[in-house]
mmCIF file of the N, C-alpha and C atoms, coordinates in Angstrom:
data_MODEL
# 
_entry.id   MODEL 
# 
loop_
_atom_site.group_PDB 
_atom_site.id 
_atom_site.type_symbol 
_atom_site.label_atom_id 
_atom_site.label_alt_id 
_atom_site.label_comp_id 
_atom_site.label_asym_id 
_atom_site.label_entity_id 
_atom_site.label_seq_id 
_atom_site.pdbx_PDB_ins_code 
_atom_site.Cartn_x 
_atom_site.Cartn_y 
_atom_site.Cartn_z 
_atom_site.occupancy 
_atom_site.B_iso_or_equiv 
_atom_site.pdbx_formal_charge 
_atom_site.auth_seq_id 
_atom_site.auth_comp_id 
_atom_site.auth_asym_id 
_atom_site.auth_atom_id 
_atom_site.pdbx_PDB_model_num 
ATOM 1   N N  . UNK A 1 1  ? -27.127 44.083 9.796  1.00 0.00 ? 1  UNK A N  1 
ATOM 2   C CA . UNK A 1 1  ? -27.256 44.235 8.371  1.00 0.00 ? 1  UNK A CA 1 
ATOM 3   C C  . UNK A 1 1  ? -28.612 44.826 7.988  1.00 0.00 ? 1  UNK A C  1 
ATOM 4   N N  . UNK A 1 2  ? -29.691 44.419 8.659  1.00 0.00 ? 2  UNK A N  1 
ATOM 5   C CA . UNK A 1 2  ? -31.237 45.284 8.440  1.00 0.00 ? 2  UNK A CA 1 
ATOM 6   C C  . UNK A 1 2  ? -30.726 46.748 8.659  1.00 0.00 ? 2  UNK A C  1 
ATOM 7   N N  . UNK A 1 3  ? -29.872 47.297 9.361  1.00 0.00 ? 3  UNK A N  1 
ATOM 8   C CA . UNK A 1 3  ? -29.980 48.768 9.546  1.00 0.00 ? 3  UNK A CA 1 
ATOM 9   C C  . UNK A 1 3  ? -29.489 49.263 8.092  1.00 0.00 ? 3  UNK A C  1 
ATOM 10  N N  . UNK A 1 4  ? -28.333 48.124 8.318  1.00 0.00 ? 4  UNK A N  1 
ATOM 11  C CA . UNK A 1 4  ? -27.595 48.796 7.099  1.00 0.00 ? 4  UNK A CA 1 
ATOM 12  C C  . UNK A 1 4  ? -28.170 48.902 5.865  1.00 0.00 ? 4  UNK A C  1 
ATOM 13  N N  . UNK A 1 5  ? -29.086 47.861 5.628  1.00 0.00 ? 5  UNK A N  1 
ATOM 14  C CA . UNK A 1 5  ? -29.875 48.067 4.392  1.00 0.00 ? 5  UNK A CA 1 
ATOM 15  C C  . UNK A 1 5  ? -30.801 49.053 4.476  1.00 0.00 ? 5  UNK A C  1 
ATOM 16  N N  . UNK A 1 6  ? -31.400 49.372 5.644  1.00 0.00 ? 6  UNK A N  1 
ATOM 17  C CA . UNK A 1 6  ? -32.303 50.376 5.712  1.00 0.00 ? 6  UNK A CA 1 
ATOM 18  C C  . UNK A 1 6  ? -31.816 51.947 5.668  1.00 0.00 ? 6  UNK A C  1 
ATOM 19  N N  . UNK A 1 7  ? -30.557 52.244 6.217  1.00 0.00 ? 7  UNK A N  1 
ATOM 20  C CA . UNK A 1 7  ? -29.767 53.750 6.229  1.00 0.00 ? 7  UNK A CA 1 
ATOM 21  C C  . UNK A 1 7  ? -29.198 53.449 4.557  1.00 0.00 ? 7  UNK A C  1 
ATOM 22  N N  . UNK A 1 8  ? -28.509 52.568 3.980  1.00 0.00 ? 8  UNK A N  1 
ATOM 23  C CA . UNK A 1 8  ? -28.590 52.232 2.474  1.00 0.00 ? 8  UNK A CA 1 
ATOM 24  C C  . UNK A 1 8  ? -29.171 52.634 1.521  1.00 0.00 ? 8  UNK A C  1 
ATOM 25  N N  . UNK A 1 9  ? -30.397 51.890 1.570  1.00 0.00 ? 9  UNK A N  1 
ATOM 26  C CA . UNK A 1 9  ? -31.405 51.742 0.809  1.00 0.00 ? 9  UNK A CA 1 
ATOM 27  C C  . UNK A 1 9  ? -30.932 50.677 -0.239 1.00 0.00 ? 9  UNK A C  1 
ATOM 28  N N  . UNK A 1 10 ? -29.997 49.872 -0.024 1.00 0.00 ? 10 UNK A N  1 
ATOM 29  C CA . UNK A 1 10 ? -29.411 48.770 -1.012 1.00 0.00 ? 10 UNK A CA 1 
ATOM 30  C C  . UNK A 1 10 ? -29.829 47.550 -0.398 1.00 0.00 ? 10 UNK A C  1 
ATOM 31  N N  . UNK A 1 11 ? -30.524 46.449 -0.996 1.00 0.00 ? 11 UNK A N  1 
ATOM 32  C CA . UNK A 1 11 ? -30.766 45.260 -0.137 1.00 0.00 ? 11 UNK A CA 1 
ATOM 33  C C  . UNK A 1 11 ? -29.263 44.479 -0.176 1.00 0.00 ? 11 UNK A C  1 
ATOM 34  N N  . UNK A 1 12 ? -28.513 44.656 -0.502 1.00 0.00 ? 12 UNK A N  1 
ATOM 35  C CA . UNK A 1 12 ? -27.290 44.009 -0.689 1.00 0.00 ? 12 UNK A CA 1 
ATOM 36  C C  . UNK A 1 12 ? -26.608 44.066 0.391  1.00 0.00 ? 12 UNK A C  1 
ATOM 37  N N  . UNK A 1 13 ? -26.632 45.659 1.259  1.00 0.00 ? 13 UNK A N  1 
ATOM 38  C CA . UNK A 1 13 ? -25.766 46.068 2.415  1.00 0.00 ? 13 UNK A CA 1 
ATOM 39  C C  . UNK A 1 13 ? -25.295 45.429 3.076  1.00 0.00 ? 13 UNK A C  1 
ATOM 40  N N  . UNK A 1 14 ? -23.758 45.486 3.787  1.00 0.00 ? 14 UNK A N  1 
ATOM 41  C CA . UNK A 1 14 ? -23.318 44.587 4.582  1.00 0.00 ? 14 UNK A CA 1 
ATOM 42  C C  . UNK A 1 14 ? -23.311 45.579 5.891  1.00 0.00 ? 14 UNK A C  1 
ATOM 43  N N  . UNK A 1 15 ? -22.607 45.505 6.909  1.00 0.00 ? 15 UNK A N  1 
ATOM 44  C CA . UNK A 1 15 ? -22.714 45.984 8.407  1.00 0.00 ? 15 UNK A CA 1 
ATOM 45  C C  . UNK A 1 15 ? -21.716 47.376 7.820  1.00 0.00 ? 15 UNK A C  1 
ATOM 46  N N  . UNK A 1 16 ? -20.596 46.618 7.071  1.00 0.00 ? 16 UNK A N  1 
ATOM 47  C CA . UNK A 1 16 ? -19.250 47.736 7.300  1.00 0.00 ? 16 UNK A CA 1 
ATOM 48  C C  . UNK A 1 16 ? -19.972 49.037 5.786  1.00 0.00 ? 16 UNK A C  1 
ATOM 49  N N  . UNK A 1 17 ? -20.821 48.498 5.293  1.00 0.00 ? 17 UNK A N  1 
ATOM 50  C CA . UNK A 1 17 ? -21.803 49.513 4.282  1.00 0.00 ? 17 UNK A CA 1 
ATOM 51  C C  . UNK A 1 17 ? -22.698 50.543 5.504  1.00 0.00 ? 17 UNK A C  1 
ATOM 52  N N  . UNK A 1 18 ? -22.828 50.188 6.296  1.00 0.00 ? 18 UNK A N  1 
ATOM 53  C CA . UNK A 1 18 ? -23.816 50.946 7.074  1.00 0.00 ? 18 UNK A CA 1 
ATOM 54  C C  . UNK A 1 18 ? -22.887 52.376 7.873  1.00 0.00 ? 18 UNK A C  1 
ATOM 55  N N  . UNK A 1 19 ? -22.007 51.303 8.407  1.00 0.00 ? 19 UNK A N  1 
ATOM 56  C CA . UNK A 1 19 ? -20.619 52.333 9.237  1.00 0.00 ? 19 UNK A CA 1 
ATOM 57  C C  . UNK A 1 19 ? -20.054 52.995 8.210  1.00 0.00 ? 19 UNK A C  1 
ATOM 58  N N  . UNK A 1 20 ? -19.719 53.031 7.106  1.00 0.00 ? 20 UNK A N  1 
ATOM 59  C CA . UNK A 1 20 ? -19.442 53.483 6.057  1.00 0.00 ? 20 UNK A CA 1 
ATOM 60  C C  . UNK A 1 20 ? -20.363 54.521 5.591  1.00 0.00 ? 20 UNK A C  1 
ATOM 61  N N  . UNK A 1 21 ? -21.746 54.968 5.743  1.00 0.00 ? 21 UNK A N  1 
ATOM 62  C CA . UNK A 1 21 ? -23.028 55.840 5.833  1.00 0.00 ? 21 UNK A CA 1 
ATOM 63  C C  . UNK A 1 21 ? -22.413 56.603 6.769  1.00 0.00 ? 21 UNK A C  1 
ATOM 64  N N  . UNK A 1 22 ? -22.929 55.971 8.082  1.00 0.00 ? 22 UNK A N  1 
ATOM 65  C CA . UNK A 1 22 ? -22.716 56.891 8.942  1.00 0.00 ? 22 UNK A CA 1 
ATOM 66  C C  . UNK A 1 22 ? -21.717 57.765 9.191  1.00 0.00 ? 22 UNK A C  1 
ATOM 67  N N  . UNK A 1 23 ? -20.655 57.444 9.017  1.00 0.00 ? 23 UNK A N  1 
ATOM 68  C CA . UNK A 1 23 ? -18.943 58.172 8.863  1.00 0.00 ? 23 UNK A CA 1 
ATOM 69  C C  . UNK A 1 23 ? -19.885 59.272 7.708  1.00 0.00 ? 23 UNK A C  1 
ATOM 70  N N  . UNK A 1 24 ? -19.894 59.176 6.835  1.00 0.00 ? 24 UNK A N  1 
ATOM 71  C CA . UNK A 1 24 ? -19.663 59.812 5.815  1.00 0.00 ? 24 UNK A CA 1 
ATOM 72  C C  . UNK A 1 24 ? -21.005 60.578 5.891  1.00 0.00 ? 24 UNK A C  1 
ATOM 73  N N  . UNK A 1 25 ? -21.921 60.529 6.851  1.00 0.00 ? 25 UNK A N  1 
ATOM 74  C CA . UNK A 1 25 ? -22.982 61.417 7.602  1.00 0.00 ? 25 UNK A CA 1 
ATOM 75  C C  . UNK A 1 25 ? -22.713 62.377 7.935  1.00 0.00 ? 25 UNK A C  1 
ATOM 76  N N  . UNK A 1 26 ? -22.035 61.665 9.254  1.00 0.00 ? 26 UNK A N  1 
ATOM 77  C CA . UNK A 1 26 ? -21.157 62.855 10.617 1.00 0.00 ? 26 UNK A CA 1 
ATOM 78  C C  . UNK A 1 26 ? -20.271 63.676 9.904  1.00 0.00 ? 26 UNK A C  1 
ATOM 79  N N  . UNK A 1 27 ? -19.439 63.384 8.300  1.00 0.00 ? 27 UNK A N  1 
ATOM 80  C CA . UNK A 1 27 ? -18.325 64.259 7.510  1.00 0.00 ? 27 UNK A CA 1 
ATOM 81  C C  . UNK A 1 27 ? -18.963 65.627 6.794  1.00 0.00 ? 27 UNK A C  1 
ATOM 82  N N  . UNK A 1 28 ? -20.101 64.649 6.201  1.00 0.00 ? 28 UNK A N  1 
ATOM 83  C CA . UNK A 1 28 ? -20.766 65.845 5.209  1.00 0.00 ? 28 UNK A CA 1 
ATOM 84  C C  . UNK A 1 28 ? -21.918 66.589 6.289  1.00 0.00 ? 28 UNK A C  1 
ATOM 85  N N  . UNK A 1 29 ? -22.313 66.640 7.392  1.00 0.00 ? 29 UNK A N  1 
ATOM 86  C CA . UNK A 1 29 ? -23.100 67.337 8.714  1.00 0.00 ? 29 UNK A CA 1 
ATOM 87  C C  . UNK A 1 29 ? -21.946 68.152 9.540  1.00 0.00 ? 29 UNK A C  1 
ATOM 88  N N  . UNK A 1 30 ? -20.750 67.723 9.265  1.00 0.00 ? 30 UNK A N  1 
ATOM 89  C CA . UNK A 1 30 ? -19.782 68.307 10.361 1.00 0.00 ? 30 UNK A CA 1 
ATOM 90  C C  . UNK A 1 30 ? -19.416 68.497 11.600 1.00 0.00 ? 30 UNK A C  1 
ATOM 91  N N  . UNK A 1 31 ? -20.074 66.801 11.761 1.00 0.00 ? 31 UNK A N  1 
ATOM 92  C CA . UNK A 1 31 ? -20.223 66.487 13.297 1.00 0.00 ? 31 UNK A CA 1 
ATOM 93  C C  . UNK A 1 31 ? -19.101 66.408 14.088 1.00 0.00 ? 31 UNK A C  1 
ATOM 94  N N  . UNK A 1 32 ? -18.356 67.293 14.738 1.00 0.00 ? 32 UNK A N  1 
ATOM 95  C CA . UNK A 1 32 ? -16.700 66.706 15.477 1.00 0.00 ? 32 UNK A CA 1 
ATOM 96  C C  . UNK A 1 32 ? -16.563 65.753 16.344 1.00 0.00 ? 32 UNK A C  1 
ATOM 97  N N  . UNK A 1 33 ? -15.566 65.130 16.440 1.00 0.00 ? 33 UNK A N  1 
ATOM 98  C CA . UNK A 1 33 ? -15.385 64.268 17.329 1.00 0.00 ? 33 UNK A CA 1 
ATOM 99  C C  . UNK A 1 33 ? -15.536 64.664 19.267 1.00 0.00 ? 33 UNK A C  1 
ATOM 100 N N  . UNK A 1 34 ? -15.639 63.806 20.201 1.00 0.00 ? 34 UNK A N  1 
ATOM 101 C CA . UNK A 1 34 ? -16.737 64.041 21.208 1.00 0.00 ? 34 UNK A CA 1 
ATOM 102 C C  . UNK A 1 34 ? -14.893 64.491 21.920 1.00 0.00 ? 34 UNK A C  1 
ATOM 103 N N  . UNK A 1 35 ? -14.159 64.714 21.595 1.00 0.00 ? 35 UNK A N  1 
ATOM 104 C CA . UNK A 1 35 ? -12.175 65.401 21.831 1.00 0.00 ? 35 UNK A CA 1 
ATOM 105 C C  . UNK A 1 35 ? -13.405 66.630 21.787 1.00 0.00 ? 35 UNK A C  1 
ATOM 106 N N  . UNK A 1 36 ? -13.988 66.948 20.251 1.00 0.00 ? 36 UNK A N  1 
ATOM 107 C CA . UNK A 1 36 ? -13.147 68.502 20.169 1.00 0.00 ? 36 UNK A CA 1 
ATOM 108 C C  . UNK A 1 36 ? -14.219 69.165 21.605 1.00 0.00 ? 36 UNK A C  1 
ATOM 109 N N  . UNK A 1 37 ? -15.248 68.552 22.048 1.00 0.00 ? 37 UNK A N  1 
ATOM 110 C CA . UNK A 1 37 ? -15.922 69.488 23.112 1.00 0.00 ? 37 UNK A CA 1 
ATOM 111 C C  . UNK A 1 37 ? -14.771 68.578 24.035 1.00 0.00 ? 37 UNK A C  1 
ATOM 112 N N  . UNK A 1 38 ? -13.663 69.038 24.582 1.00 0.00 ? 38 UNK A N  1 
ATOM 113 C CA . UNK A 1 38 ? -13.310 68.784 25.717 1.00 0.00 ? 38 UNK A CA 1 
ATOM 114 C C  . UNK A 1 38 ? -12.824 67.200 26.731 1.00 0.00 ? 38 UNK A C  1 
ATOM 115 N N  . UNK A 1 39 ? -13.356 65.827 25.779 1.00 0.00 ? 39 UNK A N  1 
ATOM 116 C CA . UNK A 1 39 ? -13.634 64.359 26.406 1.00 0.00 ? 39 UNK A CA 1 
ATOM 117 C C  . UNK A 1 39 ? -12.370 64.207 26.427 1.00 0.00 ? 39 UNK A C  1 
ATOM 118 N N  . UNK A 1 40 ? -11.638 63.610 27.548 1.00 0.00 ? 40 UNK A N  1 
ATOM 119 C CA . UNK A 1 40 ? -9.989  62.920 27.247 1.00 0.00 ? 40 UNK A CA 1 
ATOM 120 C C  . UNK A 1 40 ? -10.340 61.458 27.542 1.00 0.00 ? 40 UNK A C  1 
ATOM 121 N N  . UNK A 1 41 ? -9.765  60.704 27.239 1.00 0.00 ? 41 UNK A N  1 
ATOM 122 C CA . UNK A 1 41 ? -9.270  59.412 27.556 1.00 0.00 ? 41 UNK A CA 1 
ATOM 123 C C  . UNK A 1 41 ? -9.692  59.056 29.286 1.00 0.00 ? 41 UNK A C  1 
ATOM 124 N N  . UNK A 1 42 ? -8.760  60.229 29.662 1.00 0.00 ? 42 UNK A N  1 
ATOM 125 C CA . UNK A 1 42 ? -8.844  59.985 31.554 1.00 0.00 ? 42 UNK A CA 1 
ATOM 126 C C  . UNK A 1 42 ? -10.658 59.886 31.891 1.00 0.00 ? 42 UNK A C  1 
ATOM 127 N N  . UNK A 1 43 ? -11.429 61.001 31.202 1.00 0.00 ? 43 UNK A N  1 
ATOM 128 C CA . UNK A 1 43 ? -12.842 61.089 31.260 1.00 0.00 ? 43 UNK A CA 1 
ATOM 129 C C  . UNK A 1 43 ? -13.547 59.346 31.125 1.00 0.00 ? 43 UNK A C  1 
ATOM 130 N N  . UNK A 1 44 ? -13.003 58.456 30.433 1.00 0.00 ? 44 UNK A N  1 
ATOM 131 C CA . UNK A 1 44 ? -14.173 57.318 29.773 1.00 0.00 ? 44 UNK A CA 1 
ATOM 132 C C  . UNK A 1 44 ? -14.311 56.663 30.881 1.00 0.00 ? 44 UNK A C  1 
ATOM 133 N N  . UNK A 1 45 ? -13.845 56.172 32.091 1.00 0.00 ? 45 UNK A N  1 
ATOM 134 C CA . UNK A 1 45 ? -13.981 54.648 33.032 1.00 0.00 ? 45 UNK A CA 1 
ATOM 135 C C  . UNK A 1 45 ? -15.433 56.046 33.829 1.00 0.00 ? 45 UNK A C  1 
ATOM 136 N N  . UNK A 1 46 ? -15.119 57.001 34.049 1.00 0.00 ? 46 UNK A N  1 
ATOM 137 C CA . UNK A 1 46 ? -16.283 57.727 35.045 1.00 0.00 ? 46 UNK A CA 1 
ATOM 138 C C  . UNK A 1 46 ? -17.175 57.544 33.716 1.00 0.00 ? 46 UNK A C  1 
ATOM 139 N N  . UNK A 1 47 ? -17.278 58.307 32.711 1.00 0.00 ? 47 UNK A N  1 
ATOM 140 C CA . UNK A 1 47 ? -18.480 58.336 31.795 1.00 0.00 ? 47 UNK A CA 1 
ATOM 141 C C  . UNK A 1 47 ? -19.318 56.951 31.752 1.00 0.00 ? 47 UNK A C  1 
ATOM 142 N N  . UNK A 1 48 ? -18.471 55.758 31.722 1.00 0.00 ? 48 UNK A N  1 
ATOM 143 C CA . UNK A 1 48 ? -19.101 54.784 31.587 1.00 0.00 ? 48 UNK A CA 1 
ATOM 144 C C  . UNK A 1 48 ? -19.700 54.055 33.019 1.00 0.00 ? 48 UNK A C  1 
ATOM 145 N N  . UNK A 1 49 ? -19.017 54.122 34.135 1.00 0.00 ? 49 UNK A N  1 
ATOM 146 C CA . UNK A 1 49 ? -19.480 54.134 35.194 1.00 0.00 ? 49 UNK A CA 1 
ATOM 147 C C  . UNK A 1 49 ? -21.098 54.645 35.460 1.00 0.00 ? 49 UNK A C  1 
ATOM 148 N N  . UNK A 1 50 ? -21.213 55.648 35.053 1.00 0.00 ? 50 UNK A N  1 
ATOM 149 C CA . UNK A 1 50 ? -21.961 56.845 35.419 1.00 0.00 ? 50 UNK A CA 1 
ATOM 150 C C  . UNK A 1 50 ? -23.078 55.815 33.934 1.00 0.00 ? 50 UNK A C  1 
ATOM 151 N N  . UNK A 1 51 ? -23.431 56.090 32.680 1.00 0.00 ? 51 UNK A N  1 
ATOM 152 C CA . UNK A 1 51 ? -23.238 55.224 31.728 1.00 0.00 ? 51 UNK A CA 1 
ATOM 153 C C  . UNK A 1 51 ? -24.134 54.103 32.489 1.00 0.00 ? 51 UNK A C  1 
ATOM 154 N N  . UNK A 1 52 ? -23.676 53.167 32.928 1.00 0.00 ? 52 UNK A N  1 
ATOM 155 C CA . UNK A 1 52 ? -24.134 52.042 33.499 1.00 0.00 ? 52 UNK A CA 1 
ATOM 156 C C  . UNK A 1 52 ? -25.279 51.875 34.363 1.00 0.00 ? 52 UNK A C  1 
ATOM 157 N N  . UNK A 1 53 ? -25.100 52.957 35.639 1.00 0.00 ? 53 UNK A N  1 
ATOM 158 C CA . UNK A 1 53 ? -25.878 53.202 36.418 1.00 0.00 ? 53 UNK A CA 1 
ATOM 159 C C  . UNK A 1 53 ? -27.162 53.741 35.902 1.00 0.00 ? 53 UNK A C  1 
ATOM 160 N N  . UNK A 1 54 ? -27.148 54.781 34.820 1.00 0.00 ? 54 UNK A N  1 
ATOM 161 C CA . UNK A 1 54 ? -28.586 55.016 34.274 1.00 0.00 ? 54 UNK A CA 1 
ATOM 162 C C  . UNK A 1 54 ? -29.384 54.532 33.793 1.00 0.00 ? 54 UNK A C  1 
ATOM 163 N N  . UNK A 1 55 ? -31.017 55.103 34.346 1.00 0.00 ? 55 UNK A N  1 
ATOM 164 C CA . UNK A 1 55 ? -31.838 54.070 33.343 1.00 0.00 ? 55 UNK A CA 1 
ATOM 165 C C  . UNK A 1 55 ? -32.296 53.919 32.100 1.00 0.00 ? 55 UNK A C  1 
ATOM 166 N N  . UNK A 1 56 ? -31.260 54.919 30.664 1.00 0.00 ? 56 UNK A N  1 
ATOM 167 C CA . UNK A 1 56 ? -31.344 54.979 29.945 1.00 0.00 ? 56 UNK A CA 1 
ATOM 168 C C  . UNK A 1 56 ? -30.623 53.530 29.308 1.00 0.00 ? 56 UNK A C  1 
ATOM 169 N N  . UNK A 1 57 ? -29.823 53.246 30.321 1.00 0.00 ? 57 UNK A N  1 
ATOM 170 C CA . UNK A 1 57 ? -29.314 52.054 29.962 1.00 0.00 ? 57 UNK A CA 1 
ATOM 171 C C  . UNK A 1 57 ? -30.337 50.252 29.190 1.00 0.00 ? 57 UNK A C  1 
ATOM 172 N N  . UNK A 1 58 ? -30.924 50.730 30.289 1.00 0.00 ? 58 UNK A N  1 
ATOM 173 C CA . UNK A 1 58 ? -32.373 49.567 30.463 1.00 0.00 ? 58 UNK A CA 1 
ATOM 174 C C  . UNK A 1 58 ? -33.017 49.431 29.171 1.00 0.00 ? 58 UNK A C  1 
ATOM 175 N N  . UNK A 1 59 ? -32.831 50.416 29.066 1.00 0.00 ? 59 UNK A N  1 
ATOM 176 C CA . UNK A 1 59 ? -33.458 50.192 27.526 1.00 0.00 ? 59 UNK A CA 1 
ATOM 177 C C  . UNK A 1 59 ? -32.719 49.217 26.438 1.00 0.00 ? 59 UNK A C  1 
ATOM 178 N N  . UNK A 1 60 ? -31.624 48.664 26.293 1.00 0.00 ? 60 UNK A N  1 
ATOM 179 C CA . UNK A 1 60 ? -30.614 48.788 25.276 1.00 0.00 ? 60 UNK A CA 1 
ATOM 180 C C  . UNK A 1 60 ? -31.061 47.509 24.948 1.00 0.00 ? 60 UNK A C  1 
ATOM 181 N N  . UNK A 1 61 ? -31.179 46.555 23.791 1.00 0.00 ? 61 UNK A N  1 
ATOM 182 C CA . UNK A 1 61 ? -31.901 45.297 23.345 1.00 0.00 ? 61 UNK A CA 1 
ATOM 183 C C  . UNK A 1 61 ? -30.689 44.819 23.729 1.00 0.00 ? 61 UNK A C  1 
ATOM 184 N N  . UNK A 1 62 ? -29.346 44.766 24.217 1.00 0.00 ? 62 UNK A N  1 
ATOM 185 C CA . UNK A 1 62 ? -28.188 43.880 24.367 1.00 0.00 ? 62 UNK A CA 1 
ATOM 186 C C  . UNK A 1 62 ? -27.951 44.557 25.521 1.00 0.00 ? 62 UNK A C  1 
ATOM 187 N N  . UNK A 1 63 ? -26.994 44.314 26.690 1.00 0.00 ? 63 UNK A N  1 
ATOM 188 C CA . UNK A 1 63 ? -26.201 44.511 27.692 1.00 0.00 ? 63 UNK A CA 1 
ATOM 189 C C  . UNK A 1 63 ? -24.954 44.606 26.961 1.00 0.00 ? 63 UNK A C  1 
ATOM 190 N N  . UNK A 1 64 ? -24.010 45.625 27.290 1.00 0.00 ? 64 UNK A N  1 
ATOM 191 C CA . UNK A 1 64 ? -22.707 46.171 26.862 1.00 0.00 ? 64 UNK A CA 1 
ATOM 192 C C  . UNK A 1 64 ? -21.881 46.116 28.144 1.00 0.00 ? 64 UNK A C  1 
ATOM 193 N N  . UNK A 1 65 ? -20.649 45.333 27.804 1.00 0.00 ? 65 UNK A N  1 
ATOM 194 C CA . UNK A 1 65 ? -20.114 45.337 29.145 1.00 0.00 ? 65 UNK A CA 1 
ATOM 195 C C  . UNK A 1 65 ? -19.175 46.938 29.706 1.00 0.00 ? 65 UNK A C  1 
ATOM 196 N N  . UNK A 1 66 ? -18.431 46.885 30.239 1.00 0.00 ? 66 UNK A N  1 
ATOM 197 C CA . UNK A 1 66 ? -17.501 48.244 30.733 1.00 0.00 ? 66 UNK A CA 1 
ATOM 198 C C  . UNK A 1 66 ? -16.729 48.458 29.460 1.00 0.00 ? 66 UNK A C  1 
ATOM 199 N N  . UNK A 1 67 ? -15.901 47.266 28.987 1.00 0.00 ? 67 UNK A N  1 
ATOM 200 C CA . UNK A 1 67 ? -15.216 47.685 27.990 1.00 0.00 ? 67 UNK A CA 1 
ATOM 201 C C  . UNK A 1 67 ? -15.725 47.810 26.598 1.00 0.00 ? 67 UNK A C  1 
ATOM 202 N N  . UNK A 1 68 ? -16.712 47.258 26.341 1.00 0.00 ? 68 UNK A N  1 
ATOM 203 C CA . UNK A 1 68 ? -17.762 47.420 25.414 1.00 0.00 ? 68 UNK A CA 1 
ATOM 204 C C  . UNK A 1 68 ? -17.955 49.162 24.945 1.00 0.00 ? 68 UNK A C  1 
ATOM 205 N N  . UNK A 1 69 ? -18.421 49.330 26.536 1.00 0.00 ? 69 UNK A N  1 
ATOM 206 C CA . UNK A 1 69 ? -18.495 51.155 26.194 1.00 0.00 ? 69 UNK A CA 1 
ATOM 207 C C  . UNK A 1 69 ? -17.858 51.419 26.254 1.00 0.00 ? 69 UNK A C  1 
ATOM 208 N N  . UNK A 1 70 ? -16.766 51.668 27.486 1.00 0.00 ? 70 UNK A N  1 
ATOM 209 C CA . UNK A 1 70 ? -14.954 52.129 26.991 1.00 0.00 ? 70 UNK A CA 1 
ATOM 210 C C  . UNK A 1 70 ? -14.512 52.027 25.692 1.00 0.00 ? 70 UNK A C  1 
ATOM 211 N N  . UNK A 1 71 ? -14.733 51.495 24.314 1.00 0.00 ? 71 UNK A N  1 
ATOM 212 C CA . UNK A 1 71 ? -14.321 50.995 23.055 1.00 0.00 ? 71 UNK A CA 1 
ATOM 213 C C  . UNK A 1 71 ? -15.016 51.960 22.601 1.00 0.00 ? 71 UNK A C  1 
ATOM 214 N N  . UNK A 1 72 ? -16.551 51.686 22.611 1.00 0.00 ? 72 UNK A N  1 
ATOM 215 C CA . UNK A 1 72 ? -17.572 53.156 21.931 1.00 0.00 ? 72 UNK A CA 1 
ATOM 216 C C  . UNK A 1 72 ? -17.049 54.598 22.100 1.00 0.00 ? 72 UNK A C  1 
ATOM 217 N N  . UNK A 1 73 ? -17.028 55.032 23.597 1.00 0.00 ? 73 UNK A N  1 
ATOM 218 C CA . UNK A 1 73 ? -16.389 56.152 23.612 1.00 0.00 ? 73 UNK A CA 1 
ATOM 219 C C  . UNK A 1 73 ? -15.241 56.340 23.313 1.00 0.00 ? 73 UNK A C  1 
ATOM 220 N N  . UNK A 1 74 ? -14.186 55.750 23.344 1.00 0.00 ? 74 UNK A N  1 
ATOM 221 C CA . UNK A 1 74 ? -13.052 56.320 22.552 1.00 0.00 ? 74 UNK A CA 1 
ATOM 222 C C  . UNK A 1 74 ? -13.124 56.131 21.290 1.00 0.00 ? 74 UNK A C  1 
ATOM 223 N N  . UNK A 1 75 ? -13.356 55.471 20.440 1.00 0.00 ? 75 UNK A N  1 
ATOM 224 C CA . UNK A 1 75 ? -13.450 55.396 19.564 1.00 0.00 ? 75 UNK A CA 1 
ATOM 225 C C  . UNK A 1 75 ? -14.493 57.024 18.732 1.00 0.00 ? 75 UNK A C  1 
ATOM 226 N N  . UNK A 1 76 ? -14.912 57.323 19.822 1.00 0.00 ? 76 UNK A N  1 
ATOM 227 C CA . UNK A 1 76 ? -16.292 58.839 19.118 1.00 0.00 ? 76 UNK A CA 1 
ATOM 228 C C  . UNK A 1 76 ? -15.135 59.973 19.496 1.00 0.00 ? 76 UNK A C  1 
ATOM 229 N N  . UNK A 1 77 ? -14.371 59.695 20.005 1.00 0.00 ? 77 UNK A N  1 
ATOM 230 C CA . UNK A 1 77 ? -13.345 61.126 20.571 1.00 0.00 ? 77 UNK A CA 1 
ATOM 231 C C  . UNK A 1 77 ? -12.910 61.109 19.075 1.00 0.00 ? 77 UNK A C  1 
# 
C-alpha cells in the first residue's frame, strides 16, 4: 500500500489502486504484452529456472517461489 500511495499520490490508496496505475501506465506508454515479442507459455518453467539461478535474484526483499514467478510471467504475456 506505501507504493501505492506513492505511484498515487492519494494517501488513501489501496494495493488494487496501485495495479490499477500501473495497467493504465503500460496502456497509455504502449507497452505490449511480453506474447507480442515472441514468450509462449512452453518458454516460463526455463525462464524461471534460469530466473532463480541469477544473482539478480539476491537482491529481492522476499524469496518468490517457482510458481510465484511462473504466475508473474504469465500473467505479463
Amino acid at each position: 500500500e506505501d507504493i501505492a500511495r506513492i505511484i498515487t499520490g492519494k494517501d488513501s490508496a489501496k494495493i488494487q489502486d496501485g495495479v490499477f496505475w500501473v495497467k493504465a501506465l503500460c496502456n497509455d506508454l504502449n507497452i505490449p504484452p511480453l506474447s507480442a515479442i515472441g514468450l509462449k507459455q512452453e518458454h516460463v518453467r526455463e525462464i524461471v529456472k534460469e530466473a532463480l539461478a541469477s544473482s539478480s535474484m539476491k537482491g529481492n526483499p522476499i524469496s518468490l517461489t517457482d510458481a510465484e514467478l511462473a504466475d508473474i510471467l504469465t500473467k505479463a504475456m
